[in-house]
C-alpha positions in Angstrom: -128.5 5.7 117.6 -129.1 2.0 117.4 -125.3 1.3 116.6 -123.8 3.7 119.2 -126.6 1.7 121.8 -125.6 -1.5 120.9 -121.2 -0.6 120.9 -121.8 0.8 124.2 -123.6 -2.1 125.7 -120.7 -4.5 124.1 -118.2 -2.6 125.6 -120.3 -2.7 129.0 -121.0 -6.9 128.7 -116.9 -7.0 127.7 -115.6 -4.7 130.9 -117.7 -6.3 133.5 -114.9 -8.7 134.5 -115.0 -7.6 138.0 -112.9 -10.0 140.3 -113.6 -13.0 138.1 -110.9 -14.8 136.7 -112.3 -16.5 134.0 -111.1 -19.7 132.6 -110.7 -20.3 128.8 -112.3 -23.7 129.1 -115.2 -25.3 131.3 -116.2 -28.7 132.2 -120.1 -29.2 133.9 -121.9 -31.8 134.9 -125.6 -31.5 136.3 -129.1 -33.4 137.3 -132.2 -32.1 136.5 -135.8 -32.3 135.5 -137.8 -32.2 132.4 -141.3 -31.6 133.5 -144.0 -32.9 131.4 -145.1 -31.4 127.8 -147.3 -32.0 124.9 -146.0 -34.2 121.5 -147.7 -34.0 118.8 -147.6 -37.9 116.6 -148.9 -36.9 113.2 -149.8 -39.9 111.5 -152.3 -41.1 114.0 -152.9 -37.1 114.8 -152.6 -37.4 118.3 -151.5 -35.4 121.1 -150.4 -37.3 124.0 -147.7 -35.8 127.0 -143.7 -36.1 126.9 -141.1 -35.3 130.2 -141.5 -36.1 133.5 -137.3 -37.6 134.2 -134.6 -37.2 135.3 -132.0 -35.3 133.3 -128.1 -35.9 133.1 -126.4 -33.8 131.1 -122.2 -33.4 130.5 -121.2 -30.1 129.0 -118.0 -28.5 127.7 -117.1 -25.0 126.5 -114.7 -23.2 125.3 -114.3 -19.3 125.5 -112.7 -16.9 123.0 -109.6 -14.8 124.3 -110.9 -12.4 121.0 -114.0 -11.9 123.1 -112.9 -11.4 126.8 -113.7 -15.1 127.2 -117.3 -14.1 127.7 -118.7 -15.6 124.3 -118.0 -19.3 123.2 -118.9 -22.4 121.8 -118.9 -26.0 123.7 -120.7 -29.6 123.6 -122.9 -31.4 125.5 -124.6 -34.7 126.1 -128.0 -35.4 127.7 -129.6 -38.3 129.0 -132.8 -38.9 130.2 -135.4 -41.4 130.4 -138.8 -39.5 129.8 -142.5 -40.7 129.2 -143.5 -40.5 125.8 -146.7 -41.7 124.5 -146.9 -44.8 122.9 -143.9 -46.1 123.6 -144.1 -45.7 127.7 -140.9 -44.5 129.2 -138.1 -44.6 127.0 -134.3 -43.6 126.5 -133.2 -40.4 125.1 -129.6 -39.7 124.4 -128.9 -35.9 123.1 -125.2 -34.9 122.1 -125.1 -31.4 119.8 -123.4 -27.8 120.3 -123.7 -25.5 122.5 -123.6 -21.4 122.1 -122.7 -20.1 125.1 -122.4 -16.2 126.9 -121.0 -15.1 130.3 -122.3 -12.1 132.1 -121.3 -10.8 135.5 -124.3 -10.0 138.0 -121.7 -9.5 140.5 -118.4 -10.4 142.1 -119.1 -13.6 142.7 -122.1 -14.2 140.7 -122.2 -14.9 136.8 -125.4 -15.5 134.5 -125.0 -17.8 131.0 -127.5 -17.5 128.6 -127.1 -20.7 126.2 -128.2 -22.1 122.8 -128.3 -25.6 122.7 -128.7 -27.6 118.9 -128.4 -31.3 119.6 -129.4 -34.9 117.4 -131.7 -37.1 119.7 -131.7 -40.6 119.6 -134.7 -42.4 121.5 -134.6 -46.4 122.2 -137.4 -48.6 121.7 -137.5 -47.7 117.8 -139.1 -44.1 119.0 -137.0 -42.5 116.9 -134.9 -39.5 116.3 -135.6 -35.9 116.8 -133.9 -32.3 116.4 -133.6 -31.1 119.7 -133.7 -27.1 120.1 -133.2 -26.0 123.6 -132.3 -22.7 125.4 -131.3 -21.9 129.0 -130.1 -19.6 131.5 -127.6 -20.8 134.0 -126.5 -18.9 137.2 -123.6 -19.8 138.8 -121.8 -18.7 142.3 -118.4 -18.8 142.8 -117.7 -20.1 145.9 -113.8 -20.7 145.3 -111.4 -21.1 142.8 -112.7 -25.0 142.1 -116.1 -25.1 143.0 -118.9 -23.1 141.2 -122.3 -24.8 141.9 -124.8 -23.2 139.6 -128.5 -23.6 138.5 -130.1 -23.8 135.4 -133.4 -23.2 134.0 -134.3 -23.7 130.4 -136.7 -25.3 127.9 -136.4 -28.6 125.5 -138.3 -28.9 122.3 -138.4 -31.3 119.1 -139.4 -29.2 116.0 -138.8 -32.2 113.9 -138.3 -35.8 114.8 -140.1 -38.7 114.7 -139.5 -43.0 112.9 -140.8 -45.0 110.5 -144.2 -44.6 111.5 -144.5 -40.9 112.2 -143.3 -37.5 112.5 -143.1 -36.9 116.2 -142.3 -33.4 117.7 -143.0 -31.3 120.8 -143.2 -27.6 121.7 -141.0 -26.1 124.4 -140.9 -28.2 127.6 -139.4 -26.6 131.2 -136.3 -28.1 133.2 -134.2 -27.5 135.7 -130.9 -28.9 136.6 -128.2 -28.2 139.6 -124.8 -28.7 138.9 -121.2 -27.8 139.3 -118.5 -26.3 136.9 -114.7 -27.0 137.0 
């Protein structure tokens, strides 16, 4: 029953084109904001708060003709300037891959759920980090050019830190607006 559930809601994601015509590849570029979180710095065991920037981030993806050009696999690069304690506000450069889906809410409308797996670099000697993040991006086709969407999603660091320390932090929100050509 599983198997036959799971093939017909494929088939259903797949066929839900609609009046979109959807490109192979996509190029978006957004601003945003990464509200404040916890980080953990585990050699002096301490708990202090991460976030509160501005987000850039430039993102490319590609989409399979094998899937309906609905599932594909892209790039991005992230820049932001967050607090992080002990080393007051900072730079953090992300580039990694991207996972990415496209699902049709309606004619005009689509929703993209995305994986994002990126290497974070941090001035200041802060360090490194694995960045882990996930969002959900819902875009509006206004024409064939312009598609502003709107993105909501988390950033974390499950592992990361510098010389000194391992440094990491649990899931933090953002939210960026942006367009896609």
């Amino acid at each position: 029953m599983k198997k036959i559930f799971l093939a017909l809601l494929l088939l259903t994601v797949l066929g839900a084109a609609r009046a979109q015509d959807l490109k192979k590849s996509e190029f978006s570029a957004s601003l945003g904001y990464m509200f404040e979180g916890e980080v953990y710095i585990w050699e002096s065991d301490f708990y202090g708060s991460v976030g509160e920037t501005l987000l850039i981030r430039l993102e490319y993806d590609y989409y399979f003709e094998a899937m309906a050009k609905r599932f594909g696999l892209g790039m991005f690069y992230t820049y932001g300037s967050p607090w992080y304690d002990g080393y007051e506000t900072t730079a953090q450069h992300e580039v990694g891959a991207v996972l990415k889906a496209r699902l049709s809410a309606s004619d005009k409308l689509l929703i993209k759920p995305g994986a994002y797996f990126g290497f974070r670099s941090y001035g200041n000697d802060a360090g490194t980090g694995l960045g882990i993040n996930g969002s959900v991006a819902f875009e509006y086709q206004l024409n064939d050019k312009i598609k502003p969407f709107v993105d909501l999603g988390i950033l974390s660091q499950p592992a990361g830190g510098n010389d000194f320390s391992d440094i990491t932090y649990s899931p933090v929100f953002q939210i960026n607006f942006g367009l896609t050509f």
